[in-house]
N, C-alpha and C positions, 0 to 999 in steps of 0.2 A: 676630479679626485676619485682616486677607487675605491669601490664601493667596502671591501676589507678595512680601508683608512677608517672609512666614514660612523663604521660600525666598532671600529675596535675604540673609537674616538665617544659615539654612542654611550657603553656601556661603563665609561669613563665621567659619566654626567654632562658632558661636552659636545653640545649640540653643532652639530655641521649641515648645513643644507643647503650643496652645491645649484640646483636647481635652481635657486631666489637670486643669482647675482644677476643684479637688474643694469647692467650695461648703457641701455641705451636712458634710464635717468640719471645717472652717471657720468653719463659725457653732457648729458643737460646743468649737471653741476658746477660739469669743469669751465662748461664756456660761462655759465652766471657767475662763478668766484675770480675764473683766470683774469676774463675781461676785464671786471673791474677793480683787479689787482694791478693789472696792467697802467689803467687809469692815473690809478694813485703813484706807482712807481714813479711812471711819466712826470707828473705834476707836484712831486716829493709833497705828497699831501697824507702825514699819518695818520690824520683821523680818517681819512677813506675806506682805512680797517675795519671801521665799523658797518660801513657800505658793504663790504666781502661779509662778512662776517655775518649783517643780516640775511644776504641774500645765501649762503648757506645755510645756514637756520633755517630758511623759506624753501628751500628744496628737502630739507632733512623733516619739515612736517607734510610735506605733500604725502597724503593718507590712500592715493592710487583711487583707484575706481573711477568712475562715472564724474563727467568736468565738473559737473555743475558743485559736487563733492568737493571736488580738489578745489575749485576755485573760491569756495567760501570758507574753508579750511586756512586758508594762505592770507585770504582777505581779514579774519578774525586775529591769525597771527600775527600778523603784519600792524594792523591797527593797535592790537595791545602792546606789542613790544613796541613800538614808538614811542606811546604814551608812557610806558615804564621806562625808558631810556632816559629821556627825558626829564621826568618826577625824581628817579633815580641817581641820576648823577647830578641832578643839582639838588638832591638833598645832601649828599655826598660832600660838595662843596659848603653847607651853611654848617658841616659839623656833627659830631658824634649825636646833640640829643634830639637833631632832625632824622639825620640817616637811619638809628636803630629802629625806632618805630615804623618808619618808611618800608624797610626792612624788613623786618619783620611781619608788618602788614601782607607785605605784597605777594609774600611766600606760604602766607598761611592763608590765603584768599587762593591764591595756586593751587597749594595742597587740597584744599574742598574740592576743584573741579573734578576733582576725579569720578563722583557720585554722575555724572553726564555722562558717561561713554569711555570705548575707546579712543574715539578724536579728540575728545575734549582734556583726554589725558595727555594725548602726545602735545596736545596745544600748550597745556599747562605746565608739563617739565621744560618745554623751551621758555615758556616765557617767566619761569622763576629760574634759569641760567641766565637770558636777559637783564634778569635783575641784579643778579650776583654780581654778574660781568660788573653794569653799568656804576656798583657801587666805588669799584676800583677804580673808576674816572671822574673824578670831581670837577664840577664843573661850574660855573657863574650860570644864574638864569638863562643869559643869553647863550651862553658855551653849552648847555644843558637842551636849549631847541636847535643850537646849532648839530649836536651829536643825534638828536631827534630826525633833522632832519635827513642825515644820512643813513639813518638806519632804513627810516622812509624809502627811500631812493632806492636803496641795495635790494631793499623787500618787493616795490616793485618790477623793479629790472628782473628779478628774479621768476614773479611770477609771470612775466611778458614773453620772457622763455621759454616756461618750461606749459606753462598751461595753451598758449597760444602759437608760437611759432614755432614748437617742439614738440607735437600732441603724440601720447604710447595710445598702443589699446591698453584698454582699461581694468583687460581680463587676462592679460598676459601674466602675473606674476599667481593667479589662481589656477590660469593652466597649468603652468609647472608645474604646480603643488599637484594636481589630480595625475600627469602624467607622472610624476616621479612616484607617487603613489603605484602605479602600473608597472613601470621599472623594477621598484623594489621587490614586488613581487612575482615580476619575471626572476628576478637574482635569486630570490627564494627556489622559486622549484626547479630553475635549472640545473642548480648545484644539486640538486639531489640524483641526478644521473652519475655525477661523481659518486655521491654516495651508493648507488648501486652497484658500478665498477670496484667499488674498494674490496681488494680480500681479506681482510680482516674486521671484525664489528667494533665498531668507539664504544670505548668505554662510556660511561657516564658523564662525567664529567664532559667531555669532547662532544657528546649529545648536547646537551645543557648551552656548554658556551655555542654549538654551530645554529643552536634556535633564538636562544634567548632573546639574542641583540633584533637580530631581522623582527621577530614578532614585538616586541615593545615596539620598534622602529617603525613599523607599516601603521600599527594601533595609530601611534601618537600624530602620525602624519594625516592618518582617517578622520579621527575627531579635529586636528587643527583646519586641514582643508575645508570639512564640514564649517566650521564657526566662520571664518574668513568666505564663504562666498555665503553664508546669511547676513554679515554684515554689509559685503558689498552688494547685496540685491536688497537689504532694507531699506523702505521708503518706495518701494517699489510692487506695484500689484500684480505685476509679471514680468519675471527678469530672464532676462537671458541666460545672466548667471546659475538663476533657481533651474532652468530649464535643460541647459546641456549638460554644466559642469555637477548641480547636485546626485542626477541620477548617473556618473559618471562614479563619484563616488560613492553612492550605493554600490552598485555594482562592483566597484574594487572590494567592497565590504561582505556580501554574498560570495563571491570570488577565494577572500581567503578564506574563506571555511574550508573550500577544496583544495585549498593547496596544505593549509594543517592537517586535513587528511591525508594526501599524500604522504607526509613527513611521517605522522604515523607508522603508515604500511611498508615506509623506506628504512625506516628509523628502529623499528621493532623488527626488523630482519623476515617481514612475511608481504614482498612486494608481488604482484600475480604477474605473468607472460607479458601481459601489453600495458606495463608501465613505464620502461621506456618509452613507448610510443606515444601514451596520454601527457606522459609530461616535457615532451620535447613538444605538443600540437599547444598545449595551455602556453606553456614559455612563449612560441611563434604567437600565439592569439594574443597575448598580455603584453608584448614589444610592438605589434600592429595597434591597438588600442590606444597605449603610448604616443605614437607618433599620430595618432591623428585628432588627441585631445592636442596637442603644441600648435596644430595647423591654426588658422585666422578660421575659415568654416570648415569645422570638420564634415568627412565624406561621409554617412551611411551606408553607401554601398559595397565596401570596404571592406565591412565585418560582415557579408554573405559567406563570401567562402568559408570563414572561420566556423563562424556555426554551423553550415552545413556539415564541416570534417568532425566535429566536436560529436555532432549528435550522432554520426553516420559510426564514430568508434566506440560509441554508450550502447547501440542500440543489442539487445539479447545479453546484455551485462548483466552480474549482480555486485560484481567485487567492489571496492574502493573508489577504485579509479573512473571505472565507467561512469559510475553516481558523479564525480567529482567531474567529470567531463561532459556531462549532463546538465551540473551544475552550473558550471560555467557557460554553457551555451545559452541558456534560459535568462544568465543577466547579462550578456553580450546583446540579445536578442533582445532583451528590454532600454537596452541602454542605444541600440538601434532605432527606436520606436522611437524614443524620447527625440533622439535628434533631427529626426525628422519632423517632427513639429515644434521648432523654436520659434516662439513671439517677438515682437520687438517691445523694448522698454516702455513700461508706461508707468505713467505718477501714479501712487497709490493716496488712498483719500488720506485727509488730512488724520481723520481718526486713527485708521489703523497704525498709520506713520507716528503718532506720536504712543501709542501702544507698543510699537516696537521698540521705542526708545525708552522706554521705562522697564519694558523685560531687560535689556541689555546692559541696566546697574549690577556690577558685578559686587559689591558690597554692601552692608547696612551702612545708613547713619553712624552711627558710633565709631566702626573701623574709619570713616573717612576724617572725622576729628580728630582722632587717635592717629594718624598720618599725617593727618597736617601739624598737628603741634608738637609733635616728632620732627618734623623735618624745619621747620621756625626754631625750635630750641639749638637742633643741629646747626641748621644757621647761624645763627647769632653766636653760637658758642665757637664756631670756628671763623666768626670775623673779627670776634674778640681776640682770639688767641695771635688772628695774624696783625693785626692791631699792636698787638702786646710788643711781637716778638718779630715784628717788621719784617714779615713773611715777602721773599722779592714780586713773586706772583701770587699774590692771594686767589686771584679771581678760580687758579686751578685748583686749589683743594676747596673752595665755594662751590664750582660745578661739581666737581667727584661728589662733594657731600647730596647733592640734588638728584644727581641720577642713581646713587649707591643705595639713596637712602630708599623702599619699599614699604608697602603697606605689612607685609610679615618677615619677620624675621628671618628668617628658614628663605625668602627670593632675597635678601639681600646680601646675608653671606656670600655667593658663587656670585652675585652682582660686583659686587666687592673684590671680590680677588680676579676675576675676570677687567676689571675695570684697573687695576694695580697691573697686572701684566701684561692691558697693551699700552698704559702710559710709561712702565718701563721701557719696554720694546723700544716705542715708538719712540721716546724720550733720546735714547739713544741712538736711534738713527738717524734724529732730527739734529744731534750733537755732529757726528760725526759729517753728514750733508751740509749744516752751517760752517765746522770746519774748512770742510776740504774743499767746498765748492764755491766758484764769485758767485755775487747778488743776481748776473744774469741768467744762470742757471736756474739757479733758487726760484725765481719766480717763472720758467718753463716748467719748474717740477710741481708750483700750483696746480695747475690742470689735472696731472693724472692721479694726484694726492685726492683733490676733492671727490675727482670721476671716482677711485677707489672706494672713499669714503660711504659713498652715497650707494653703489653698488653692491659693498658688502652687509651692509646695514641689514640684512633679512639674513644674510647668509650665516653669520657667528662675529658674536658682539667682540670678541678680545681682538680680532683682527682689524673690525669696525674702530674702535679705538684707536688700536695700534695707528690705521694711517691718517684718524683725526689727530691726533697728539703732532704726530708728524706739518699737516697741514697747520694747523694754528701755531703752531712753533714757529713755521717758517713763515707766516702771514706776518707774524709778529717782528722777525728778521729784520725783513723788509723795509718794516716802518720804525725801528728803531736804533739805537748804536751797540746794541748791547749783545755779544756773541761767545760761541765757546764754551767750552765741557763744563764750567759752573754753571752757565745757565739753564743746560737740558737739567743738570742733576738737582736743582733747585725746583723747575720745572715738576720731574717725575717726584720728588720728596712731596713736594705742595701735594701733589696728585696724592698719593700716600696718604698724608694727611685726612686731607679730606675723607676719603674711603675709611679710613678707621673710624675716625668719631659719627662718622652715620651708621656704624655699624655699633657702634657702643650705645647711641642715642636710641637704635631698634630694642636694645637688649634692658636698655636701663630708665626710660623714657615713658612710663605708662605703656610694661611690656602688656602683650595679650598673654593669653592663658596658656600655661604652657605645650608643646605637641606632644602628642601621642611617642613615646617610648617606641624601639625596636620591640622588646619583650609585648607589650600590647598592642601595637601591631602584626607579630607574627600570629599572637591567639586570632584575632580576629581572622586572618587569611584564613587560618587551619577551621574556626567554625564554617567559615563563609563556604572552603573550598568542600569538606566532608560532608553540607548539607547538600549543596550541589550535588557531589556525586552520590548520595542517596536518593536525591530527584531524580537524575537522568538514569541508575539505573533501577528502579523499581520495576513491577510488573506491570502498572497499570503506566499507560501512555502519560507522558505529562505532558501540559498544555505550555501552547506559545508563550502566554503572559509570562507563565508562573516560570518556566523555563529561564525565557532572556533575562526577569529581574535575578533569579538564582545566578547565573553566568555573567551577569554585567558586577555582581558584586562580587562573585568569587573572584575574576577578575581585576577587580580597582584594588581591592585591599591587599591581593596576592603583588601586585605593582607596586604599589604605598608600602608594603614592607619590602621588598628587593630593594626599591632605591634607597632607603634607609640606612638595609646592608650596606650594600655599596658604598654608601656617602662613611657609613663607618670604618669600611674595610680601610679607604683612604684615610683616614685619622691615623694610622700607625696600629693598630690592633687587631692585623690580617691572623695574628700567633693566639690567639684568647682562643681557648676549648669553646668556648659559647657561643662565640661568634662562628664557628665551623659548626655548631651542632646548627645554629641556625640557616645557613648556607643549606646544608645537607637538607632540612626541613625544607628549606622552599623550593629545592628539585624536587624533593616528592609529591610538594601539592602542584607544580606545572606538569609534572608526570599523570596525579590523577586528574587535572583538570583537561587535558588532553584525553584522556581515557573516558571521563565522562561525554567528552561532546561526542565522540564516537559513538559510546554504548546506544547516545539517544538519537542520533542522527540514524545507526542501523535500526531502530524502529519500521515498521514497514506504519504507512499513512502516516508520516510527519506532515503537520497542522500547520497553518499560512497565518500572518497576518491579516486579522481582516483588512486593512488599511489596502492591502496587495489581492484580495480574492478575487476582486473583478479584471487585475490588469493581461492585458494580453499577454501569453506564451509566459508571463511568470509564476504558474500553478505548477503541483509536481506533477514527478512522470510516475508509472506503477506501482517502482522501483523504491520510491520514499526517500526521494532526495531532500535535504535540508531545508526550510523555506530561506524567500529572497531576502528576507535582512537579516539570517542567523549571525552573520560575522557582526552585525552593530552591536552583539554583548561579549564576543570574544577577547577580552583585555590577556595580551599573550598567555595562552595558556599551554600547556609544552607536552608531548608525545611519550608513548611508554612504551615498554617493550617487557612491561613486569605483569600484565593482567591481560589473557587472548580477549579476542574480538567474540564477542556474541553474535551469530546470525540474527536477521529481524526476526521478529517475532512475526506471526501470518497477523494479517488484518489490521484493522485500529481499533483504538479501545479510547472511552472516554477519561475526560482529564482527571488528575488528582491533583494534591494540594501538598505544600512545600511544609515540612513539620519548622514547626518556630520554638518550643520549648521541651519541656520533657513529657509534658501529658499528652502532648500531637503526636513527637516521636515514639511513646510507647503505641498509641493509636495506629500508626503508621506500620510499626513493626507488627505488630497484633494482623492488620488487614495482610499485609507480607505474607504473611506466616499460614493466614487459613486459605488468601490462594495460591498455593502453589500446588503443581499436578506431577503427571508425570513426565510431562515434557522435559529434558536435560538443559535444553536450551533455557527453557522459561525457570528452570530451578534454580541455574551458574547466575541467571540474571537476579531473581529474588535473594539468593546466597551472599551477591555484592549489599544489594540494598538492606537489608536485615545487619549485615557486618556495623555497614558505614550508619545505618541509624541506631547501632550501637554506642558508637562514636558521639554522635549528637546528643544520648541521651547523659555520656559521662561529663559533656561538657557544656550542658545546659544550664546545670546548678554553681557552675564555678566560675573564679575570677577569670575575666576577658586576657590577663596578663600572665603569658607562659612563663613561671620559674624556670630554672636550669635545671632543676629536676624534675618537672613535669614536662618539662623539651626532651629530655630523655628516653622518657616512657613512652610518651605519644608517639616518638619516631619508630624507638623499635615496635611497637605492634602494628605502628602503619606498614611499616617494612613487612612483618610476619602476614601480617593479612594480605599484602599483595601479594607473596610469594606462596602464600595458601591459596589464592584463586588461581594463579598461574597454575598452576599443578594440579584445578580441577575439573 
């Protein structure tokens, strides 16, 4: 997919990410569902479906990683969905006031698992579909262990495949994630030679959309890589994973700090002689890296050349680029190190392992109740309804309502309408396929149905759907007489169904509290961002801590209110004055949020982690390059061309302290104020910081929530004051 789709797609709320389509678990699908669809064809045996059926389910929880993972993963699935099958459909048969409680039960016992993990969650929405499914087939006690036991059967056949006579590496779908990480940000800086060649400067706007997407995009992809290979090296006291692939992703994360500098010094129309040539060597070094995080072992020796050229075009530099090509050589150079000493897997003690598993509850108590009898109520109220109103497929608005339905509100909407348009989709070309094509066809199209299925599943859920809808559609063909354009449209309607009332049950159900406001949201960016840049450009050096917590929040909240935008813009209200005042406000704070990591990176003695002090070749050079994890608090923050560059200031100077209220910030401004000298440099520097603790101190005493008319205000002097420094 190219990379312009992927991003224009992006900034759209519509995540794509071509690198996850996992292929070869996919054709592990096609032959566990084809086969034993094949089976049942052969031996006109309908209930075999359920054998398909579970052994899809059993490839769709397989959670990747390490066997021993997968293998008890499938073994737990497997076991419970039997027994629900089973309970299930023959309560189903003894009647409404067995099934409801059964029912009900089973779904709000589901709904708890989720306080365990992320496995224990994927285990538990399949086996309250399980459940749903099975209430739809009634069955006599014996008809009830007879469907038990195919479920059994499809689940092992399933795992025989795909864990034993079908084994992936276990680190393949982590690599992509780190290599596309590298990619994306080759696609960053190579385009900025285009941008050099242009004769004419972008407007604003055209600045804004050519950053935005990429930088959210690299962000979101850093922190997701990071969590995904802690979870597959947890339980583990030295992983291979922790060893290659995290400091892989360090290093993309030090990395882009120098290519948002680039952007800057391309961006603000003041690039030097040899930036061309520093960002066509980073592109080459960042496509090299790429391709040998995909390898099975990657090379070390590999990235010698790289750094040798990196460093060899830094060296007698002061500008931009040189630092950034510095920079980049120092985590090339550490990310070299790293992989030269990779361990092999080993158990970690019982203790630590079950400490991992308790940090990795991503909610309290209460939210996880508050879920489960949200999605019990959802249930039952939509088996009633199809009950009522003699719904032809109930079991598909039961699923929709199970997978739509979310612990917050705010993930279930886009769950929800993502989940509606590829049961449409699908729905209809599952019509038209039943149509037009004989039964021998149909069941040849199992295979690349499920292989799709299973393959897209990381990649983008409306697709993922689209060709499940399709697959169970035609499972169902198969085994049944019933065919033709009512049934897809019954089919997608049910789908429907479902998806709304889980969407109503989030809203109306023992809602949570309600979220944060566009308007309170935006104040918060504008505090977070203008204390920032009173931080970084002070006269007195600010310190690492004090620093990344400053830019890790100016960043999330400056993010938290964009997508907000966004998600509003699409509501129909792109025309509202307000919502453009607020547009225009949050280029201004990616503009100084760029501007500030500048002011403080040209610092001369920029300060290391201590975590990083001791490691080899990762300390800076003379010159006062960034330290090695600056990019881990950079949440996009965007380039200016409204406020010049400050040279560093000579030396280092000890840390200062982040002003929090109005008696810090007058403090602040106060210390400003009696040092400054006669240096020009150190004065434009104190003059920003004195302005911006200005700012702090007007909105220290006020509500967190910008009116329309204090959106106003704040803009235009944000505006006058950059265009005052610009000019001094």
């Amino acid at each position: 997919m190219p990379v312009a789709v992927t991003h224009w797609l992006g900034v759209r709320a519509i995540s794509v990410a071509p690198e996850q389509i996992a292929l070869r678990e996919g054709l592990r699908a096609g032959v566990s569902v084809g086969s034993v669809m094949l089976v049942a064809w052969y031996l006109h045996a309908p209930l075999m479906a359920w054998a398909a059926f579970a052994a899809f389910w059993t490839c769709l929880v397989d959670p990747g990683g390490l066997p021993r993972v997968r293998l008890e993963t499938q073994i737990k699935f497997g076991l419970s969905g039997t027994v629900i099958t089973g309970l299930l459909s023959t309560a189903s048969g003894l009647g409404t006031l067995c099934v409801v409680p059964a029912l009900g039960a089973c779904v709000f016992v589901c709904g708890l698992q989720r306080m365990r993990g992320a496995i224990a969650t994927q285990i538990s929405v399949l086996a309250a579909i399980v459940a749903v499914v099975a209430v739809c087939y009634p069955q006599s006690p014996m008809g009830g262990l007879h469907l038990a036991g195919m479920f059994l059967s499809g689940s092992v056949w399933a795992m025989l495949v795909c864990t034993f006579a079908w084994p992936v590496d276990p680190y393949a779908p982590q690599k992509q994630a780190c290599a596309a990480i590298f990619r994306e940000q080759a696609h960053m800086a190579g385009r900025l030679r285009s941008f050099l060649l242009a004769r004419r400067p972008l407007n604003s706007q055209t600045r804004y959309a050519a950053v935005s997407a990429y930088r959210r995009d690299i962000r979101n992809r850093i922190e997701q890589a990071r969590a995904k290979i802690e979870i597959l090296s947890g339980g583990l006291s030295s992983s291979r994973a922790r060893a290659s692939l995290l400091p892989a992703v360090e290093a993309a994360d030090r990395i882009f700090v120098a290519v948002m500098g680039f952007e800057h010094a391309v961006l603000s129309g003041t690039p030097s002689a040899g930036a061309p040539r520093a960002i066509r060597l980073v592109t080459a070094t960042l496509n090299r890296i790429a391709r040998e995080i995909a390898r099975t072992d990657p090379r070390p020796e590999k990235l010698d050349r790289p750094i040798d050229v990196l460093r060899a075009i830094s060296g007698g530099q002061a500008d931009i680029f040189a630092k950034g090509a510095r920079l980049c050589a120092d985590a090339v150079a550490d990310l070299q190190t790293a992989w030269r000493d990779t361990p092999l897997d080993r158990p970690a003690p019982p203790k630590a392992a079950a400490t991992a598993t308790t940090g990795r509850r991503p909610l309290a108590p209460p939210q996880f109740i508050r879920h489960a009898t949200r999605l019990t109520v959802a249930v039952l109220v939509t088996y009633a309804i199809s009950r009522i109103f003699a719904l032809s497929y109930a079991y598909w608005a039961l699923m929709a309502v199970v997978v739509v339905t979310q612990p917050s509100a705010s993930a279930t909407l886009p769950r929800a309408l993502e989940r509606m348009a590829g049961s449409i989709a699908g729905g209809i070309l599952a019509a038209i396929m039943g149509v037009a094509l004989p039964l021998p066809v149909i069941l040849v199209l199992i295979f690349p149905l499920a292989t799709l299925t299973i393959a897209l599943r990381s990649v983008n859920y409306t697709a993922c759907v689209m060709f499940m809808t399709q697959l169970f559609v035609l499972v169902t063909d198969l085994v049944s007489t019933t065919h033709g354009w009512d049934v897809a449209l019954s089919r997608a309607t049910d789908n429907i169904i479902g998806s709304l009332i889980g969407l109503v049950a989030c809203l109306t159900v023992w809602p949570e509290k309600r979220a944060a406001t566009l308007p309170v949201l935006l104040g918060r960016a504008f505090d977070a961002n203008v204390a920032y840049a009173a931080l970084a450009a002070r006269t007195e050096k600010a310190g690492w801590d004090e620093i990344e917590q400053a830019r890790r929040k100016a960043g999330t909240t400056s993010t938290q209110a964009e997508i907000l935008y966004q998600q509003t813009c699409l509501e129909g209200l792109r025309r509202s004055t307000y919502l453009k005042s607020c547009g225009d406000l949050l280029f201004e704070l990616r503009q100084l949020a760029g501007a500030a990591s500048v002011w403080w990176l040209e610092h001369a003695g920029t300060p290391m982690p201590a975590s990083l002090a001791s490691a080899p070749k990762a300390g800076l050079d003379q010159n006062g390059t960034v330290p090695p994890e600056a990019a881990a608090t950079d949440v996009a923050p965007d380039t200016t061309d409204i406020v010049q560059q400050a040279a560093p200031a000579p030396g280092t100077v000890p840390q200062g302290s982040t002003p929090r209220n109005a008696a810090e910030v007058d403090r602040s401004s106060s210390d400003l104020e009696a040092g400054a000298d006669n240096d020009p440099l150190r004065a434009s520097r104190q003059e920003r910081a004195r302005r911006y603790a200005a700012f702090e101190r007007e909105r220290a005493d006020t509500p967190t929530e910008l009116t329309p008319a204090e959106l106003a205000t704040m803009l235009t002097r944000l505006r006058a004051i950059e265009q005052d420094l610009a000019l001094s």
